[in-house]
C-alpha positions as a Markdown table, in Angstrom:
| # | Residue | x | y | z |
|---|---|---|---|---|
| 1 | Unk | -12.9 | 49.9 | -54.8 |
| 2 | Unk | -10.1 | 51.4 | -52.6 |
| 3 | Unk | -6.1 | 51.1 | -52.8 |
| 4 | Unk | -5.3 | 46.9 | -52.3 |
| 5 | Unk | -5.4 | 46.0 | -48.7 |
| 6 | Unk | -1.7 | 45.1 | -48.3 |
| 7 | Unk | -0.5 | 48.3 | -48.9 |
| 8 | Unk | -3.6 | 50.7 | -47.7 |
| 9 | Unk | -2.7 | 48.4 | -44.4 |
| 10 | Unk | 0.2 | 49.9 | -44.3 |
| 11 | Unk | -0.7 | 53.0 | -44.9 |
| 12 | Unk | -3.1 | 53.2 | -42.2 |
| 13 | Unk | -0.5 | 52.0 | -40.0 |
| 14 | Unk | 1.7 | 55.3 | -41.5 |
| 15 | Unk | -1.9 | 57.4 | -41.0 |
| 16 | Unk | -1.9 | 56.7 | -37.0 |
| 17 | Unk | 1.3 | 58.1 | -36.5 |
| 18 | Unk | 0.7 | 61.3 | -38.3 |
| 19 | Unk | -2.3 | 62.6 | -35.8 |
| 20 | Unk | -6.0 | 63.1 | -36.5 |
| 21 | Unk | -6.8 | 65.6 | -39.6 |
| 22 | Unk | -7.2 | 68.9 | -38.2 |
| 23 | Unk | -3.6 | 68.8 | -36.7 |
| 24 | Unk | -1.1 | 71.4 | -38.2 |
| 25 | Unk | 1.5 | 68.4 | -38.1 |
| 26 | Unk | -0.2 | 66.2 | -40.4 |
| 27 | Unk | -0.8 | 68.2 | -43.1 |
| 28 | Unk | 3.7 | 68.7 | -42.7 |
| 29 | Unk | 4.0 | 64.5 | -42.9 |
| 30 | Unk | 1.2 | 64.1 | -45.5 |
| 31 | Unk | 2.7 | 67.1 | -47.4 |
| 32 | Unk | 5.9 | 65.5 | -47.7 |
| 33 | Unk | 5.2 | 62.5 | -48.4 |
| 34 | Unk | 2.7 | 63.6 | -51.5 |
| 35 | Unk | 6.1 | 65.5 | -52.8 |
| 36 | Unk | 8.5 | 62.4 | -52.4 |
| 37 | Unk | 5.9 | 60.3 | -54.0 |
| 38 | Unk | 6.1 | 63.4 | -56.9 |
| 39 | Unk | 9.4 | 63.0 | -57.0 |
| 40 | Unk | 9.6 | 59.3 | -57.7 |
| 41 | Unk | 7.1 | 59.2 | -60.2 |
| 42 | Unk | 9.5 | 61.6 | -62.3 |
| 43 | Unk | 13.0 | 59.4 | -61.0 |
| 44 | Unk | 14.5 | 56.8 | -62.8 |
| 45 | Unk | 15.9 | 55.9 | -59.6 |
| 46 | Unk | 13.2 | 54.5 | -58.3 |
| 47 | Unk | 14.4 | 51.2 | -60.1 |
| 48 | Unk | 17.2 | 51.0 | -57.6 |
| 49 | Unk | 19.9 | 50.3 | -61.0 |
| 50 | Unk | 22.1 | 52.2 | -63.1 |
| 51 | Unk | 21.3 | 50.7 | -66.0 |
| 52 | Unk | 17.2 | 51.9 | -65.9 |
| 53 | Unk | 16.2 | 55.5 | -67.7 |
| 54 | Unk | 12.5 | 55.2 | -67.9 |
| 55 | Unk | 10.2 | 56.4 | -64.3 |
| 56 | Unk | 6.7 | 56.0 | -64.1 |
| 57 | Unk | 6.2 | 59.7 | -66.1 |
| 58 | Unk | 8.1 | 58.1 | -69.1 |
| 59 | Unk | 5.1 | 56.0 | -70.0 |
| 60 | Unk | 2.3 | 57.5 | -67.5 |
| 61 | Unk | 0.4 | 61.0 | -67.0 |
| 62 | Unk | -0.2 | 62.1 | -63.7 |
| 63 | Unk | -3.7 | 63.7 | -64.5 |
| 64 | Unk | -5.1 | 63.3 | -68.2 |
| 65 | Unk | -3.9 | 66.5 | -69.8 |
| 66 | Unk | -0.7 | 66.7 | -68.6 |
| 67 | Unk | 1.0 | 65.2 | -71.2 |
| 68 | Unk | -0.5 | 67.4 | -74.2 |
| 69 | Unk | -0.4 | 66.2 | -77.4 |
| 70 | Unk | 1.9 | 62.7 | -76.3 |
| 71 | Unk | 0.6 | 59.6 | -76.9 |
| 72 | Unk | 1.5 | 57.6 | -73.5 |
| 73 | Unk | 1.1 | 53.8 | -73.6 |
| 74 | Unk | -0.3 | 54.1 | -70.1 |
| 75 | Unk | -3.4 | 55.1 | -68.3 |
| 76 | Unk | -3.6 | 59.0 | -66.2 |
| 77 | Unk | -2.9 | 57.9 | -62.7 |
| 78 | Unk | -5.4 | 59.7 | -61.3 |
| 79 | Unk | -8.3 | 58.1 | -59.6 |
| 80 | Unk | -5.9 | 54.2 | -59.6 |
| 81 | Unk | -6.4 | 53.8 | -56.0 |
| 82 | Unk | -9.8 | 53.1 | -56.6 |
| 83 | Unk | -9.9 | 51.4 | -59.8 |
| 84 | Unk | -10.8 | 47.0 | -59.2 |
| 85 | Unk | -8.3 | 46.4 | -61.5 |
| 86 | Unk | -5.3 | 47.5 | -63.9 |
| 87 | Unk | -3.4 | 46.0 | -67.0 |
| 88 | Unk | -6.7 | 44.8 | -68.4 |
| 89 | Unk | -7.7 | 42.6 | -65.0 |
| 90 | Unk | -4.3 | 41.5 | -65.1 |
| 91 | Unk | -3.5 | 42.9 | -61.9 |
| 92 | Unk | -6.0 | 43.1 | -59.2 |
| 93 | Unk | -4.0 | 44.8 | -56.5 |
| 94 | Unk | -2.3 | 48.4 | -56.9 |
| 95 | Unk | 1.2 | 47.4 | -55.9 |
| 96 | Unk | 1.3 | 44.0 | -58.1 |
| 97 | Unk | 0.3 | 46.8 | -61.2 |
| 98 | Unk | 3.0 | 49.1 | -60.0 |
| 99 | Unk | 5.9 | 46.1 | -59.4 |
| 100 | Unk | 5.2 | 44.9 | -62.9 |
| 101 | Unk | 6.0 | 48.0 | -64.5 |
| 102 | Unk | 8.7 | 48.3 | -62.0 |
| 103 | Unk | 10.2 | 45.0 | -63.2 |
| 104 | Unk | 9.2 | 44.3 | -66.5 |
| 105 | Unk | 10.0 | 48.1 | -68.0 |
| 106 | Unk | 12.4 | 49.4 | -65.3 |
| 107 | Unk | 15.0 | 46.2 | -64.5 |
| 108 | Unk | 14.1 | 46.6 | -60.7 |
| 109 | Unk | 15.4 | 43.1 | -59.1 |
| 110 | Unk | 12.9 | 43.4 | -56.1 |
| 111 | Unk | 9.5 | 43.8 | -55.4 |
| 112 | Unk | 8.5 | 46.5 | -53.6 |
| 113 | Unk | 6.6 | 45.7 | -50.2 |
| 114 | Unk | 3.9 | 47.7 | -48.6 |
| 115 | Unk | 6.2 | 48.4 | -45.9 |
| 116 | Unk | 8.2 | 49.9 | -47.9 |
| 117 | Unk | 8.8 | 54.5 | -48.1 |
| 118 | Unk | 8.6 | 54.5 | -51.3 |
| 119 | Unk | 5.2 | 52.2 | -51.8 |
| 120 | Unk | 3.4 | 54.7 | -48.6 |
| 121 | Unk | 5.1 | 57.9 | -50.5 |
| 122 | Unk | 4.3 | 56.3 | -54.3 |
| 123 | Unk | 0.5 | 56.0 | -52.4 |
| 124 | Unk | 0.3 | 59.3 | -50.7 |
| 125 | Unk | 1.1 | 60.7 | -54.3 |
| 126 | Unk | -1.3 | 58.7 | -55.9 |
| 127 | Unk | -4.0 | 59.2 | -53.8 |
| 128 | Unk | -3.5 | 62.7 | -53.8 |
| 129 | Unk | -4.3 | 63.3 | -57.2 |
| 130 | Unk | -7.9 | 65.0 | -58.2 |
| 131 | Unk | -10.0 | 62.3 | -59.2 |
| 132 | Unk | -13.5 | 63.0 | -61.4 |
| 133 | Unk | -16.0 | 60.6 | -61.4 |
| 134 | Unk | -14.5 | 58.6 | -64.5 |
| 135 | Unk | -11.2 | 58.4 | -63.2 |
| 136 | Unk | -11.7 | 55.8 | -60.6 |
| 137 | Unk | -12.9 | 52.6 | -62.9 |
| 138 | Unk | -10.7 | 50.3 | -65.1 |
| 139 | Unk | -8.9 | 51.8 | -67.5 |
| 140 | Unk | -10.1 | 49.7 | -71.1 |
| 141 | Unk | -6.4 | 47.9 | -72.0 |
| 142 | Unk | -7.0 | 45.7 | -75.0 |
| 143 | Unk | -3.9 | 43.5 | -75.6 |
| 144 | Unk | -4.0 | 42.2 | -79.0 |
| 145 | Unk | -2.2 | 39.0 | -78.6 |
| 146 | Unk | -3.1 | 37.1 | -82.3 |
| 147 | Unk | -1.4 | 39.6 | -85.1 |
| 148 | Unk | -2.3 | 40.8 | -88.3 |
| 149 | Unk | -1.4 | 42.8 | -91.2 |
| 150 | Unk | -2.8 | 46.2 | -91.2 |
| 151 | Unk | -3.5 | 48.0 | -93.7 |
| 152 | Unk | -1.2 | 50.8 | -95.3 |
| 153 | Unk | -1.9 | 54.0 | -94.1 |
| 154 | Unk | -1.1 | 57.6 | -94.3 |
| 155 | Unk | 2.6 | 58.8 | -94.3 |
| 156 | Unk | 2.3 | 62.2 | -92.8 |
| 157 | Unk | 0.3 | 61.1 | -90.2 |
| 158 | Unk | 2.3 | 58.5 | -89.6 |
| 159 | Unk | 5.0 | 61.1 | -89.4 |
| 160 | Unk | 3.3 | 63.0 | -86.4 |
| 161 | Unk | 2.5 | 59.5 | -85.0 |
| 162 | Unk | 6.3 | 59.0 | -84.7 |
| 163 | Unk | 6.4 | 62.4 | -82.9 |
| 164 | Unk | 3.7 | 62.1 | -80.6 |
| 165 | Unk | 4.1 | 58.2 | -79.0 |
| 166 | Unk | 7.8 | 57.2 | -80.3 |
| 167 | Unk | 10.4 | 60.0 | -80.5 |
| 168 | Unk | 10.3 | 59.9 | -76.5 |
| 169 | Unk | 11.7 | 57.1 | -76.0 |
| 170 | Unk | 13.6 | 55.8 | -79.9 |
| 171 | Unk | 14.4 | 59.6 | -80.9 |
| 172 | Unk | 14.2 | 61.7 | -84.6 |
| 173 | Unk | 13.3 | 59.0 | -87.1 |
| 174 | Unk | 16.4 | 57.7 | -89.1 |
| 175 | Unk | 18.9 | 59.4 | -86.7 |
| 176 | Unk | 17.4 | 58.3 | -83.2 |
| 177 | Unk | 18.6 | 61.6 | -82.2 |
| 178 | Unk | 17.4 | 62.7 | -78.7 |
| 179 | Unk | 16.2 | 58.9 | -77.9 |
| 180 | Unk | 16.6 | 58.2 | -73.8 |
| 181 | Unk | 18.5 | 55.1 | -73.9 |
| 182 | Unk | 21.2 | 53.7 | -76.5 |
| 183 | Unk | 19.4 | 50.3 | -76.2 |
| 184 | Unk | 16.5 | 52.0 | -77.9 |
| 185 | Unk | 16.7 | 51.5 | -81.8 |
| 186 | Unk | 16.9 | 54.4 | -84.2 |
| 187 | Unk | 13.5 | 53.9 | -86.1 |
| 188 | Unk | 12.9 | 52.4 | -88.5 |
| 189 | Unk | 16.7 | 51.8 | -89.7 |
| 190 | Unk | 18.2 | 50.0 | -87.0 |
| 191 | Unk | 15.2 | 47.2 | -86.9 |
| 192 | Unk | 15.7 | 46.7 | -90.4 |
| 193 | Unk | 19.1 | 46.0 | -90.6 |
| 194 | Unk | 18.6 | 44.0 | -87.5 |
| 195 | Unk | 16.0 | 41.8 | -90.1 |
| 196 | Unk | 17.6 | 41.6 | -93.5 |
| 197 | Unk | 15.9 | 40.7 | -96.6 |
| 198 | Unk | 16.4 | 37.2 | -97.4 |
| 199 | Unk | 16.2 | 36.6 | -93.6 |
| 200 | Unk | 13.1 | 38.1 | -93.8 |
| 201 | Unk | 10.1 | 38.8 | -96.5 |
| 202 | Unk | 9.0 | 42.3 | -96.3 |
| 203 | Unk | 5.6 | 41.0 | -94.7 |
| 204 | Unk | 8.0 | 39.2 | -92.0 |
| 205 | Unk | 9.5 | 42.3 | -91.6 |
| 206 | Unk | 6.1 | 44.3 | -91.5 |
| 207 | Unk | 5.1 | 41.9 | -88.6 |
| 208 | Unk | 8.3 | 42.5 | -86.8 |
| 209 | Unk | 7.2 | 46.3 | -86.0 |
| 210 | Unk | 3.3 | 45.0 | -85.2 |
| 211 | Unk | 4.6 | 42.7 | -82.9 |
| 212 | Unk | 6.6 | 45.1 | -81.0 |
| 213 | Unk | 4.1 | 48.0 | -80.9 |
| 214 | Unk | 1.5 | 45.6 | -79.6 |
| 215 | Unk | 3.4 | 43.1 | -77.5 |
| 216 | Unk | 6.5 | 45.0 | -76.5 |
| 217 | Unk | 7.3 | 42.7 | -73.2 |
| 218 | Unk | 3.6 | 42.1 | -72.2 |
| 219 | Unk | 3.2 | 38.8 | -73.5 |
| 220 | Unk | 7.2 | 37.6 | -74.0 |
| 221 | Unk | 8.2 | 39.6 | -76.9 |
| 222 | Unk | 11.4 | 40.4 | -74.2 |
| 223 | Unk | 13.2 | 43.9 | -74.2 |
| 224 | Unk | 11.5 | 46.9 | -71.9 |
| 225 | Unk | 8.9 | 48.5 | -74.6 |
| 226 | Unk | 5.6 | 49.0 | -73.0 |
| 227 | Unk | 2.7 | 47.6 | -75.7 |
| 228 | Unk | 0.0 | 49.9 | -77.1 |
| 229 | Unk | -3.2 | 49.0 | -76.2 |
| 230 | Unk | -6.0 | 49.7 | -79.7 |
| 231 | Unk | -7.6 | 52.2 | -76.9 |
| 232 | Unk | -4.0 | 54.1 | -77.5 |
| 233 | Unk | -3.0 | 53.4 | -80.4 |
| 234 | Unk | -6.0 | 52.1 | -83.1 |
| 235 | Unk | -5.1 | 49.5 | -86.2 |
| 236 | Unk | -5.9 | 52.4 | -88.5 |
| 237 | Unk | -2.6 | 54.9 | -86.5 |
| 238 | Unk | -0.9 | 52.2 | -86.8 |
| 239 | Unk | -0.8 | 51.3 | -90.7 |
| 240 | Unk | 0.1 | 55.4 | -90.8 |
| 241 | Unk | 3.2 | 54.7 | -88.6 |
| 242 | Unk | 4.1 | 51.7 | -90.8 |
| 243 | Unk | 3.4 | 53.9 | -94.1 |
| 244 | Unk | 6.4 | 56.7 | -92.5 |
| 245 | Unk | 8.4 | 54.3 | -92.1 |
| 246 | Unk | 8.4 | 52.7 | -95.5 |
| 247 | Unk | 7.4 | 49.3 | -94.4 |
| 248 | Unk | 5.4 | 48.3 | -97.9 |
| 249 | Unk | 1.6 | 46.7 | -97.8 |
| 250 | Unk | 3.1 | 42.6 | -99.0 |
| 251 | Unk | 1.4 | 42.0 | -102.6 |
């Protein structure tokens, strides 16, 4: 399935005005916009506020590879304007999947509309990417709305788990050192202080960090943490994160 119709409307509309293919001067206007589309997918700014650090590279790759050893929350990019659906069929159209990370995770106050330069340029990037055969269907996206307990894991996995899908955004464990926004608690000290003991039992507490991983503001948790899906992060990753930080297996 191609790009949504609103916005591949659009960019038809854009297409007429750039000339037929073999013209010198549309491969200038398609050129540029593929590199302002580049840019935005690496600019905070895109969010239009102050107050937003994340862009669509904090949590996305542009081509599966890219990102090396990181473990990103969401899908490669390549191949999306073909995919039927995004956010686990939460999203049928392209633009709706890219306005919900827009607003949820980046604060943006409106919408952007197909009409818009940076929807055509955001499109022309997209659509630019190399695209295998796999790369075009839906991405598997597994919310995991009724939580568990998991089981206790490795620590020094856990450790390199921290590394790979968490230091990004929260920083050094402990310190938060190097995190990308103040907002962003210093793991795992900061959420524990922020949920005492006698407040909370250690599983409450245990639960507290599931929750988040898995629900960060997909399904009203609040705050601007993307969730990881069990096709990103599996149950068993998970209990090793929980072992680094301490969190004890309740009796």
């Amino acid at each position: 399935m191609r790009a949504p119709c609103s916005l591949a409307a659009a960019l038809a509309c854009a297409a007429l005005l750039c000339g037929c293919p073999g013209d010198p001067e549309t491969k200038v206007v398609d050129a540029t916009a593929v590199e302002h589309g580049a840019a935005l997918f690496r600019d905070p700014s895109i969010a239009e506020t102050r107050f937003n650090r994340y862009s669509c590279s904090t949590c996305h790759e542009a081509v599966a590879g890219d990102a090396g050893d990181a473990m990103l929350s969401g899908a490669p990019l390549a191949g999306a304007v073909e995919r039927p659906h995004y956010w686990g069929g939460q999203e049928v159209e392209l633009l709706g999947a890219i306005n919900h990370c827009l607003y949820y995770f980046m604060t943006k106050d409106l919408p952007l509309t197909a009409d818009d330069d940076a929807a055509q340029a955001i499109y022309a990037y997209l659509e630019s990417l190399p695209s295998d055969g796999g790369a075009a269907e839906a991405v598997p996206f597994t919310p995991v709305y009724e939580l568990s307990q998991i089981p206790a894991g490795d620590a020094a996995a856990g450790g390199r788990i921290h590394e790979r899908a968490c230091a990004s955004c929260h920083g050094s464990a402990h310190s938060g050192e190097g995190r990308l926004v103040a907002r962003a608690p210093a793991l795992p000290d900061q959420t524990l202080k922020e949920h005492p003991l006698g407040e909370y039992t250690e599983a409450d507490r245990r639960l507290v960090f599931i929750e988040k991983v898995r629900h960060g503001g997909f399904v009203g948790y609040g705050g601007q943490m993307p969730p990881f899906s069990r096709e990103v992060l599996s149950d068993e990753e998970l209990g090793d994160l929980l072992s680094f930080y301490g969190l004890p297996w309740p009796p």
